[in-house]
N, C-alpha and C positions, 0 to 999 in steps of 0.2 A: 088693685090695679094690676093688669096682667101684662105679663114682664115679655116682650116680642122676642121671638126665639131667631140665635144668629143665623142668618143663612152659614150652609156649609161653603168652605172655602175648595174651591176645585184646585187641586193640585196639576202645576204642569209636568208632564212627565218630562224626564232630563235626558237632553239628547248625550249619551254614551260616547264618546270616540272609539272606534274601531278598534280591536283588540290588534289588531294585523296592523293598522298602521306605525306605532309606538315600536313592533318589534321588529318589523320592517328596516324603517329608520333607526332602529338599534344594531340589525346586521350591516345595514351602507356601512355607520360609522365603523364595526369591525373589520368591512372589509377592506375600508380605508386605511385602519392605522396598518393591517397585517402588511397593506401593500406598499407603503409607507416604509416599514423597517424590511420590506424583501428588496425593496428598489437599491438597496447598495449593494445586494449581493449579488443582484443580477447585472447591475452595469460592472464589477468586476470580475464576474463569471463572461462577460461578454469581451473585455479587454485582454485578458489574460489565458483566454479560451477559443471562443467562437472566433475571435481577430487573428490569433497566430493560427489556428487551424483553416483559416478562410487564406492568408495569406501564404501557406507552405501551399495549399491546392494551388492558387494562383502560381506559383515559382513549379510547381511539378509538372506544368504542361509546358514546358519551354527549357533548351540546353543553349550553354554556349557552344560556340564552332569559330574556332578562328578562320580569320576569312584571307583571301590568297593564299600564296605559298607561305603562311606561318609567318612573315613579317610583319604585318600588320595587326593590329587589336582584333580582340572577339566580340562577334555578334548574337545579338539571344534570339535563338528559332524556335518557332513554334513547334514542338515535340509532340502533342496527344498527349499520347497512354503511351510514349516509346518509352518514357523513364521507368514509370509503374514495370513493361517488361521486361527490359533491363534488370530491375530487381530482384521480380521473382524469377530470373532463369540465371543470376548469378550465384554462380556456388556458395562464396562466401557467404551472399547475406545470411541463404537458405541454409547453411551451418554456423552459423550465428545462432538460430535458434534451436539446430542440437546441440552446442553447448551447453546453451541455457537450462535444456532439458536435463540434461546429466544433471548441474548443478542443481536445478533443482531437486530430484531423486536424491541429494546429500543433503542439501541444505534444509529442506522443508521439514524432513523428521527430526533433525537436530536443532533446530530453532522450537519449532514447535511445542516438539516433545522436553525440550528443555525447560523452557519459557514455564509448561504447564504444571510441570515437577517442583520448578520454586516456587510455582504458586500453591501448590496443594502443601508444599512442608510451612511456606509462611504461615498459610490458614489453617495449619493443624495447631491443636491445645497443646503440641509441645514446644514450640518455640515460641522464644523471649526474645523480647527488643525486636517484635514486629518491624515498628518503622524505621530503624535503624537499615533493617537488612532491604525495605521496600526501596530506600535511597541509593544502599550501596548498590543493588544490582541495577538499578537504576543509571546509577552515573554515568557509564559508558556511553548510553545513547546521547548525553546530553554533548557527548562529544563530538564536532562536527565529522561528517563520510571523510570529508579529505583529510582532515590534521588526522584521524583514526587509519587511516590508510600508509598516510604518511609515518605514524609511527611501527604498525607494523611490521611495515618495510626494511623499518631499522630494524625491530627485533628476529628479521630473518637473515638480516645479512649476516654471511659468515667474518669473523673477525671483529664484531661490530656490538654483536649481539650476547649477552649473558646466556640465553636459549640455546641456542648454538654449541656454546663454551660449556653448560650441561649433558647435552646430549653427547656430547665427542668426550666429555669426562666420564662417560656410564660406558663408552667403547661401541657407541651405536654412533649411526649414519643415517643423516635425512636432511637431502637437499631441498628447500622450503622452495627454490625456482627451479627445482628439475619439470622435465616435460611431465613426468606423473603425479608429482608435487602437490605443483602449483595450484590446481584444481582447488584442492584441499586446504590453502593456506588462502583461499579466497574465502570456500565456506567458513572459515574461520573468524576472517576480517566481518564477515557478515554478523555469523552469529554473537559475536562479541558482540556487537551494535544493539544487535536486536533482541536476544533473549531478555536482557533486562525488561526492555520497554513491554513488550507482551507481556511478561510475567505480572505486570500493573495491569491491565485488562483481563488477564485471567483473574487477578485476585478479588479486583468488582467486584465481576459476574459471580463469585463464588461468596464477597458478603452479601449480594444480594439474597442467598440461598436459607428461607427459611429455618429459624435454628429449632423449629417443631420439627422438621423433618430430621434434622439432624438427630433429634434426640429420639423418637422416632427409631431410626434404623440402629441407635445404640441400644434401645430397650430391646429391640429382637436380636439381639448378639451380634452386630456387626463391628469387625474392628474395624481400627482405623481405615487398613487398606480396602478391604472392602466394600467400606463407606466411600471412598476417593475413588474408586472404579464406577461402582453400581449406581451411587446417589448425587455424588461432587460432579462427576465428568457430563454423564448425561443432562444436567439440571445447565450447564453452560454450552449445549452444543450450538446457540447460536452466535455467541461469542465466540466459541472457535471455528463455525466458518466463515463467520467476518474477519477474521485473524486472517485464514487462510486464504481470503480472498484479497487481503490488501498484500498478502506475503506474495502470491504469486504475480499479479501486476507491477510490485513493485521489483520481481527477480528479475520478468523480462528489459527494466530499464536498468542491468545492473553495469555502472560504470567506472566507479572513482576507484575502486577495488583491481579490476581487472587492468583499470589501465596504467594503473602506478607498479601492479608486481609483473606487468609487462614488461616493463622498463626490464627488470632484471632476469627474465622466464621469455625470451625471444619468442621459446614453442608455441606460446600462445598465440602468436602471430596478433600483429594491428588492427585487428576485425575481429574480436574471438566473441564479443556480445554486440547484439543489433544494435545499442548506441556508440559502440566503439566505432561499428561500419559504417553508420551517420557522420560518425567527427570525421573518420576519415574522408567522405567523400566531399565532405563539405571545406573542412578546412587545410587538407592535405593535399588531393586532389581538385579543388574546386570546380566541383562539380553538384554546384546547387541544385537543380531540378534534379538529379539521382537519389541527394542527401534528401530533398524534400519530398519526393514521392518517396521511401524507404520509412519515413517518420510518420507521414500516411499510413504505410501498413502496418511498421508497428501499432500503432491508435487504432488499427482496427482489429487486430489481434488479441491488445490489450480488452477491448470491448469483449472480442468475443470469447475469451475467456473467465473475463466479469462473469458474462452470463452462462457459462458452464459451471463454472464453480457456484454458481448463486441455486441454477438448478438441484445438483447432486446435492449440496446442504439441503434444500429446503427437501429432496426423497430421503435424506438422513433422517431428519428429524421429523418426517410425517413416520418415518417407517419405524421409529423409537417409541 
């Protein structure tokens, strides 16, 4: 009996889903969470930023003028650009920021170069109790600008101060608020603050630094120092012009410093940094649209030095 052979069964081919759709719909959902966790940073980037900045333009095109013969209240008139003028053709603002300059030519290689010195001895093989000494240089900054200002202050006043009562026991002289001083007992107040805390970003950047390379330039004889100029320094230059760029943005607002050993250092006059001539105009003078265009240019200052200093780093380190 002969046995009927199966028909073959036709297979249906299977329709595929799109390779592109599945990744598709995988990037939305990325783009969703990403935008998701940015959305707090931006509505507080917008409150705290884009609002007071929207707000100081608005207040800089309008002054008060008191109106009749000075008995009566003040009325706010539309100004323009008369405030903005005002500004840059005032002396003071416009040496507000040669102070700044000076001070920075003191302050910037003493912070700097300090900051970068404690980081190269902590990350060297010869010190012990690393994290010991990462805290103690450290702790200063944790201390707020004002109470650090405000103690300074003390340690300069004559009578007051142990500092003082040293120096006049060694049969030296140094007025910490004389007119040529005081400069200096500012960088001071500063780099107390800040040396520590750079010296924590220098030391990162420097464990990040391959310890093949380290070894490395010890097999071809390089001593310590050597290795800390030619291999440690250059391998963080981009950490030290990000240093250097939040250092200088941050000199141009420098104010809790100058304005407390003013108190005692007259020379330095009520204006001696651009936000000192702000407070003055604003809360001394009241003269809002002045203080307000003036915080203007500082912000654009501050930009436009962002972007010099971001420049010359990145021709540093193309040129290295």
């Amino acid at each position: 009996m002969a046995v009927p052979l199966a028909r073959p069964v036709k297979s249906r081919p299977v329709k595929s889903r799109p390779a592109g759709g599945s990744s598709s719909a995988r990037r939305r959902n990325q783009r969703g969470a990403a935008a998701l966790f940015m959305i707090p940073f931006f509505v507080l980037f917008a409150a705290v930023t884009l609002a007071p900045l929207g707000y100081a333009a608005w207040m800089s095109l309008f002054r008060e003028e008191s109106s009749g013969l000075g008995f009566g209240g003040t009325e706010r008139v539309f100004a323009g650009l008369g405030n903005f003028t005002e500004a840059l053709t005032d002396p003071a603002f416009l040496g507000s920021f040669g102070h700044i300059a000076v001070y920075c030519l003191i302050y910037i290689p003493v912070m700097i170069g300090g900051a970068l010195t404690l980081a190269l001895l902590v990350d060297s093989a010869l010190t012990r109790a690393k994290r010991f000494f990462q805290i103690a240089y450290y702790l200063p900054h944790a201390v707020p600008g004002l109470v650090a200002s405000i103690i300074w202050l003390y340690l300069y006043t004559p009578g007051l101060s142990p500092i003082t009562d040293v120096v006049q026991g060694l049969g030296a002289e140094w007025n910490f608020f004389g007119a040529d001083e005081a400069l200096y007992s500012i960088v001071n107040v500063s780099a107390w603050q800040w040396i520590g805390y750079n010296m924590i970003i220098f030391y990162a950047g420097l464990q990040a630094i391959p310890r093949e390379t380290l070894e490395a330039a010890t097999v071809d004889g390089a001593g310590a120092f050597r290795t800390a100029l030619q291999v440690k320094i250059p391998m963080i230059r981009s950490t030290v012009v990000l240093t250097l760029l939040f250092t200088c943005v941050g000199a141009i607002q420098l104010f809790d410093a100058p304005k407390l050993i003013q108190l005692r250092a007259t020379e330095l006059g009520p204006e001696w940094s651009p936000t000192m001539y702000i407070y003055a105009q604003a809360f001394e003078s009241r003269d809002y649209g002045l203080a307000a265009a003036a915080s203007l240019l500082l912000a654009l200052v501050a930009g436009l030095l962002s972007f010099v200093v971001t420049k010359l780093g990145n021709r540093w380190k193309a040129a290295a």
